[in-house]
C-alpha positions, -999 to 999 in steps of 0.1 A, spaced: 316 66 -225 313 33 -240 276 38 -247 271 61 -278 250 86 -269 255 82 -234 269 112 -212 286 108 -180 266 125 -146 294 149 -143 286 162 -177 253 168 -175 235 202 -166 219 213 -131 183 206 -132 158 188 -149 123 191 -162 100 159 -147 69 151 -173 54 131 -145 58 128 -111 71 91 -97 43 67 -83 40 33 -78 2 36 -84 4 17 -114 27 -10 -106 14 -43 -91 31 -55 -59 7 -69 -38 18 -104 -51 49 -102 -30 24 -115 -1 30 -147 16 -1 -159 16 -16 -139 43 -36 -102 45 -47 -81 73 -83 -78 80 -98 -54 102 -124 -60 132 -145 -29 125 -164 -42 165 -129 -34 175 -115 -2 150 -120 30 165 -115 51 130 -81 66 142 -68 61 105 -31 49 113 -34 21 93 -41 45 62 -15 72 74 10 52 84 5 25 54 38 28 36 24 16 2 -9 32 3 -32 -1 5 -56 20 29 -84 43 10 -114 59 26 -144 40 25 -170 59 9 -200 41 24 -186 41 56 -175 70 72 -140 65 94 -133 29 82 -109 24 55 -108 -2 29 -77 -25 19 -58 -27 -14 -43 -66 -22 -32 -48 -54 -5 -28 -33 0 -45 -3 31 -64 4 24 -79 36 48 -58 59 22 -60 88 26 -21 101 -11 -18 102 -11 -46 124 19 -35 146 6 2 146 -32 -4 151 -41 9 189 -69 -11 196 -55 -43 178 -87 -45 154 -60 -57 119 -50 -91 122 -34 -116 98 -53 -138 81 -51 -168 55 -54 -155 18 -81 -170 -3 -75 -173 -41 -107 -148 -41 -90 -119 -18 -61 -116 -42 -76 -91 -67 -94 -59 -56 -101 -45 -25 -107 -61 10 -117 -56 40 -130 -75 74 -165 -69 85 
């Protein structure tokens, strides 16, 4: 190849050995938001957890002072709205994003 040092895929052996396993725990991308976050109606929530399983970027966590309800991320959300679309009893709904809710966690009371 061009590239000294470089080896083409079809060179390479079978198998690798992975020092650490891929996550996107440490990489920002709740500021590809539009300016809006979900917030959730715990009157309405009935502590199913689909917002948290069915999260695909893992801005759900337990909350550890209330039991069933689950606390938002801004620091990985990116707005996709599947809580929203996926929550039974519609208790996550958009809302305007305040300069304040864009670091740490979140969540409607």
């Amino acid at each position: 190849m061009a590239d000294e040092g470089m080896q083409s895929w079809k060179t390479l052996a079978l198998g690798c050995a992975m020092t650490e396993p891929g996550s996107s725990k440490r990489f920002n991308t709740g500021d590809w938001r539009s300016g809006r976050r979900p917030v959730t109606d715990r009157e309405k929530c009935i502590k199913c957890g689909k917002c948290y399983i069915l999260c695909p970027d893992m801005c759900y966590s337990p909350d550890p002072e209330a039991e069933g309800y689950y606390l938002w991320d801004s620091f990985y959300c990116k707005g996709c709205g599947i809580c929203i679309h996926e929550c039974p009893k519609d208790a996550i709904s958009w809302q305007d994003e305040k300069e304040e809710d864009t670091h740490g966690a979140a969540c409607g009371s």
